[in-house]
C-alpha positions in Angstrom: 131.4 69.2 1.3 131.3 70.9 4.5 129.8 69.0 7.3 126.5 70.7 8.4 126.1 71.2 11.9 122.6 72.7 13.7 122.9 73.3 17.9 119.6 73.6 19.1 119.1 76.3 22.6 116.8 77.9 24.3 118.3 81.1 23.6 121.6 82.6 24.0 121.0 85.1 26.7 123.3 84.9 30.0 124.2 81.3 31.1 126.2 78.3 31.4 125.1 76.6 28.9 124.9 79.0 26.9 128.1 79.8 26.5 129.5 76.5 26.4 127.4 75.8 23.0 128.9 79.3 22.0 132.3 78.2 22.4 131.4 74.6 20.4 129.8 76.5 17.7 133.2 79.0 17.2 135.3 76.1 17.3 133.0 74.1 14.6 132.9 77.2 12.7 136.7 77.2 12.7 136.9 73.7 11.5 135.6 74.9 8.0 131.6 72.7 9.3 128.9 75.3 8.4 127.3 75.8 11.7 124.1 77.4 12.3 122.7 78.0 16.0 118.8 77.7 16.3 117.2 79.7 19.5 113.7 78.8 20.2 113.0 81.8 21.8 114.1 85.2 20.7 116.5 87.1 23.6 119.5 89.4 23.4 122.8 87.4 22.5 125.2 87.6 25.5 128.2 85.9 23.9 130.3 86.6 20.7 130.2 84.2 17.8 132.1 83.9 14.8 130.4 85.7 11.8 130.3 82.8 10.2 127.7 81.5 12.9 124.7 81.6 11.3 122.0 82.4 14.1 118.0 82.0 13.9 115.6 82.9 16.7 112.1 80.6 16.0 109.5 82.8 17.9 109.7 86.0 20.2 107.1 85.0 23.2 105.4 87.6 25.0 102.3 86.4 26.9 102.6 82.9 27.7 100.4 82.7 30.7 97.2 81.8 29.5 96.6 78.0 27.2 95.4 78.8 24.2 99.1 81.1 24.1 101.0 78.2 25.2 99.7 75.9 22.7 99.9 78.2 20.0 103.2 78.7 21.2 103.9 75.0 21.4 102.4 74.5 17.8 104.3 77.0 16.0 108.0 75.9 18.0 107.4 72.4 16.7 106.3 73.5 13.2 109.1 75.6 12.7 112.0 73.4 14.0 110.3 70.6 11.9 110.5 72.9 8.8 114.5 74.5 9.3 116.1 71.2 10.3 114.4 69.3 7.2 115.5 72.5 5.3 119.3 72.3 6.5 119.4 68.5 6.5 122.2 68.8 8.9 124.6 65.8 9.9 124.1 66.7 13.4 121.9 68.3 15.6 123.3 68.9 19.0 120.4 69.7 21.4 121.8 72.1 24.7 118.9 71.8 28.1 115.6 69.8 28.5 113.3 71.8 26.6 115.4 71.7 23.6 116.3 68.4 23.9 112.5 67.4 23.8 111.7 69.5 20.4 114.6 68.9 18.2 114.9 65.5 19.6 111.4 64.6 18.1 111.7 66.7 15.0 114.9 65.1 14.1 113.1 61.2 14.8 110.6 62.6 12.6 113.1 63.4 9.9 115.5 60.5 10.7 118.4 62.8 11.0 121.1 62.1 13.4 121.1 63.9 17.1 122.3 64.8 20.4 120.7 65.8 23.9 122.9 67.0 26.4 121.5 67.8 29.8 123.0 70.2 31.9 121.7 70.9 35.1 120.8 68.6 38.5 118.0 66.3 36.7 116.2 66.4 40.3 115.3 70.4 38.7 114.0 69.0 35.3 113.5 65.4 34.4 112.6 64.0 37.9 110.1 66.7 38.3 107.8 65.4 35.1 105.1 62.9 35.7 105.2 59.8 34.5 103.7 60.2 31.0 106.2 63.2 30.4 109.2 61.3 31.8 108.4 57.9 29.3 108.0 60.4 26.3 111.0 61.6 26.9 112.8 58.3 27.5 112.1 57.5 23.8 113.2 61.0 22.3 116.9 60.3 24.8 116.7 56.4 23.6 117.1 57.1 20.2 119.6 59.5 20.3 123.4 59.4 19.4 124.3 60.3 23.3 123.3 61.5 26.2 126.2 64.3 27.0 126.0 64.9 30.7 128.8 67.7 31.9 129.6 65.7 34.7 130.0 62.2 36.0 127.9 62.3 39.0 124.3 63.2 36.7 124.4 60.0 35.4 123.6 58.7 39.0 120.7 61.7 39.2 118.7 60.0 35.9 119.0 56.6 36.9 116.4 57.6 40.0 114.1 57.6 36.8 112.7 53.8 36.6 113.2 54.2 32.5 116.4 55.8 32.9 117.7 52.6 34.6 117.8 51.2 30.9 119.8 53.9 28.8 123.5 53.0 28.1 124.2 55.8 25.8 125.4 58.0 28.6 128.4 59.9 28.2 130.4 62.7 30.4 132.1 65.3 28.5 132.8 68.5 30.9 132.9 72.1 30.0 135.2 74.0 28.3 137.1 76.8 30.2 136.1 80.2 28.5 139.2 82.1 27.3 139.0 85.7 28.6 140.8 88.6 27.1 143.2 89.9 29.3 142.0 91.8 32.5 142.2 95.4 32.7 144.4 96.8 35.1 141.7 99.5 36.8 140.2 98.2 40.2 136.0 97.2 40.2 135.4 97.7 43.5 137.2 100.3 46.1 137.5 97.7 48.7 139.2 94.1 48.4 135.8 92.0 47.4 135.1 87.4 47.9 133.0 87.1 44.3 129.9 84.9 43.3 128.8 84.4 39.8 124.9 83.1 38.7 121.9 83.4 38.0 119.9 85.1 41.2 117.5 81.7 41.3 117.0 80.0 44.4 119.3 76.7 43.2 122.5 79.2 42.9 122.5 79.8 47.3 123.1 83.2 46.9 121.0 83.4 50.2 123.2 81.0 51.9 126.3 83.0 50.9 125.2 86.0 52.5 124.4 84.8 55.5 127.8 83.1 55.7 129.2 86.5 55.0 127.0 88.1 57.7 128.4 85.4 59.8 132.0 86.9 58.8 131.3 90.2 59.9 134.2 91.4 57.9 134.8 95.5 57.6 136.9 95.9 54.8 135.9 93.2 52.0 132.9 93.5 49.7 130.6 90.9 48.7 130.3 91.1 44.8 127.5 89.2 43.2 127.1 89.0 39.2 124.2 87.7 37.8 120.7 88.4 37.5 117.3 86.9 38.2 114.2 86.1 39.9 115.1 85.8 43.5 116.6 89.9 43.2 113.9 91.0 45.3 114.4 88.4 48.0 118.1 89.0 48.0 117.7 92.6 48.3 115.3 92.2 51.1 117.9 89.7 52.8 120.7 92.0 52.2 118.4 95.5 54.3 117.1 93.0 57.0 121.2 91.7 57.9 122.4 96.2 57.4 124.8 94.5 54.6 123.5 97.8 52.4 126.7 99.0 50.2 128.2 95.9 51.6 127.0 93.1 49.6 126.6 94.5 45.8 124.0 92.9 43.3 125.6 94.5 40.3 123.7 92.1 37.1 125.4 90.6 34.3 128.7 92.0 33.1 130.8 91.8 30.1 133.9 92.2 31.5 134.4 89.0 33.8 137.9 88.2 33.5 138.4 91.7 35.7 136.3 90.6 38.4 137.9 87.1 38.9 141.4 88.5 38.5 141.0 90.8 41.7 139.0 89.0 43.6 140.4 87.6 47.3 138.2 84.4 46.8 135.6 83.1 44.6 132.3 81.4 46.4 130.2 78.7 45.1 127.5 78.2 47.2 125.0 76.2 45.0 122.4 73.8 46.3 122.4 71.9 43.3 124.5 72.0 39.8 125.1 70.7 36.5 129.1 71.5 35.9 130.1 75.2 37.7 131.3 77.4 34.6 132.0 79.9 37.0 134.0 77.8 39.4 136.0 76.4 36.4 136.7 80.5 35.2 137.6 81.5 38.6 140.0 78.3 39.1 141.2 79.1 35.7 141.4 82.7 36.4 143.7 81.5 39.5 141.4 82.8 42.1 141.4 80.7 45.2 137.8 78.7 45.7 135.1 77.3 48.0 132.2 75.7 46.7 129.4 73.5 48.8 129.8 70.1 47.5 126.2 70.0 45.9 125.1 67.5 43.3 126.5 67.5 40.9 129.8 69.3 39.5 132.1 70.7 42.2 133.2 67.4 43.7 134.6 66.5 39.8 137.0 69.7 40.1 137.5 70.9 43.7 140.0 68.8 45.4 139.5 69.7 49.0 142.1 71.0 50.8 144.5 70.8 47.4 142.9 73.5 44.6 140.0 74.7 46.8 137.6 74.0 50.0 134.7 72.1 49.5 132.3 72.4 51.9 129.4 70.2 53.3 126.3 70.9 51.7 124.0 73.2 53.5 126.3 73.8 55.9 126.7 77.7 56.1 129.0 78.1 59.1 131.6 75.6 57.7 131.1 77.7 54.4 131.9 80.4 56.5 134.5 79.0 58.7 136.3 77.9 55.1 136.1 81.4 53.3 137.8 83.0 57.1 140.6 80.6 57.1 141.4 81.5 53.1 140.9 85.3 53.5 143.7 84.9 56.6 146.0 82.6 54.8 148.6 83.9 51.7 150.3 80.8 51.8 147.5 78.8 51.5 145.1 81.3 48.8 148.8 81.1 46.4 148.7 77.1 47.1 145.1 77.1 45.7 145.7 79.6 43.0 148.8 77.9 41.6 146.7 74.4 41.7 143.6 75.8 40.4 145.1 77.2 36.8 145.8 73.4 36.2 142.4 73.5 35.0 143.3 75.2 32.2 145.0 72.5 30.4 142.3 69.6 31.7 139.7 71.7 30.0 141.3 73.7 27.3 138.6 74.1 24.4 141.3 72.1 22.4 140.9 69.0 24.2 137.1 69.5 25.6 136.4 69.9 21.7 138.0 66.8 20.5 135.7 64.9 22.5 132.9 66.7 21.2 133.9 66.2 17.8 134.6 62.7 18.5 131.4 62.2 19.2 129.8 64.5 17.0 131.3 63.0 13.7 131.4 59.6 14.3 
């Protein structure tokens, strides 16, 4: 009998996350496990599954801004996970993100079926922000779980600033899978020679920080490309008018066709002020495109070696992140030398090897 397998999401629109579980659940799926992947909110799927993937959305919210909605809300997520994970009976129910974690976590102590919570992001922008209450309730729900999978070493330090946390041993560090693009297209994105930046516009990705570093620049024939979309678009708009970057730095939203932008950029910029594990640092580095990052919590340390694959940069420090991207725009020698180090990646954290782990894990 196939073993049944349930990954548990916010939703499957644009992100990280997101498209690691993607990857897990095509790989499961091609293991002959019947894999279904449960979205607790309804959104337009960014990333292609197998058709064997079996994919249900639990609600579609529209107003949640008022109490009685975000109960009812609340109510009906809980009722419904409750019902389809006593209904699939899976073997395993591998939780992706806080939210998620918290809901299917309980549900399956509820049921007694067997799960896993994997955080992903800095816990300083989930966990440590709870109040006390919040933060024990959740201690019980990660407690009793299979594992904690964090996506990088350094978060375990992060949750142990959480007096509960202090206790929990069932830490483990798996990191991301590298994304297997297609093959680029030869036709050129941009007119002009462009440094790249992938996210989501929110005020943790620095895309602020990175302009300013490229105003610093004040370079006349490279772009600024910047794909990704979000709440801080308005802000970054504003920045870009204020500095006369207009038709300079390009906001151009989420795009389909990645592998085209990190094949032809000059360098790829991480300027995050804090992380989980940098998908798009490991598909640029995988890409071969020469790197800085800011050495934020948590993530970039793990797969920048400065000065070896990449530059990593003091954090907050946005004329050294300047300084760094000047010296690898001016150097050949030195953007092949971080190119040719960088696709390394590729065999550290081939799906084959990233899923084994999982699977370890996940089966035992």
């Amino acid at each position: 009998m196939a073993t049944r397998l349930c990954f548990v999401i916010n939703s499957l629109e644009g992100g990280g996350a997101e498209r690691v579980i993607s990857n897990l659940a095509n790989h499961f799926s091609s293991k002959d496990c019947s894999v279904t992947v449960i979205c607790l909110n309804k959104a337009q799927v960014k990333y292609q599954l197998n058709e064997q993937v079996k994919i249900v959305n639990l609600l579609e919210r529209k107003d949640n801004h008022n109490s009685f909605n975000r109960i009812r809300y609340a109510f009906l997520t809980f009722y419904r996970l409750l019902t389809l994970l006593k209904k699939e009976k899976p073997d395993c129910t591998i939780c992706f993100m806080t939210s998620a974690n918290i809901w299917a976590g309980l549900c399956c102590m509820i049921l007694g079926l067997p799960y896993l919570v994997s955080e992903r992001t800095a816990p300083d922008s989930t966990l440590n922000q709870y109040n006390k209450f919040l933060q024990w309730f959740v201690f019980h729900i990660y407690r009793k779980s299979k594992a904690i999978v964090l996506p990088a070493f350094g978060m375990f330090n992060g949750f142990k600033r959480i007096k509960q946390f202090e206790t929990l041993y069932n830490f483990k560090t798996i990191y991301n899978p590298i994304h297997q693009f297609v093959k680029p297209n030869p036709g050129s994105v941009n007119s002009k020679p462009f440094m790249l930046s992938v996210g989501r516009l929110s005020h943790e990705k620095g895309f602020d920080r990175l302009i300013e570093a490229y105003h610093l620049l004040q370079l006349r024939d490279t772009d600024l490309i910047i794909l990704g979309e979000g709440p801080e678009r308005t802000a970054l708009e504003a920045q870009i008018a204020a500095l006369n970057l207009s038709g300079k730095v390009k906001l151009i939203g989420f795009k389909s066709n990645l592998q085209d932008y990190y094949a032809q950029a000059t360098v790829f910029v991480l300027p995050s002020r804090n992380e989980g594990y940098p998908n798009a640092l490991v598909e640029a580095m995988g890409m071969g495109c020469p790197c800085v990052a800011m050495n934020c919590e948590f993530g970039p340390s793990e797969i920048i070696e400065d000065g070896v694959n990449g530059f990593l940069i003091e954090q907050d420090n946005v004329p050294a992140l300047s300084l760094a991207i000047d010296k690898l725009l001016n150097n050949s020698e030195l953007k092949k030398q971080f190119s040719d180090k960088a696709k390394l990646i590729n065999e550290t954290n081939s799906i084959e090897r990233i899923s084994a782990n999982w699977e370890e894990l996940i089966l035992s």
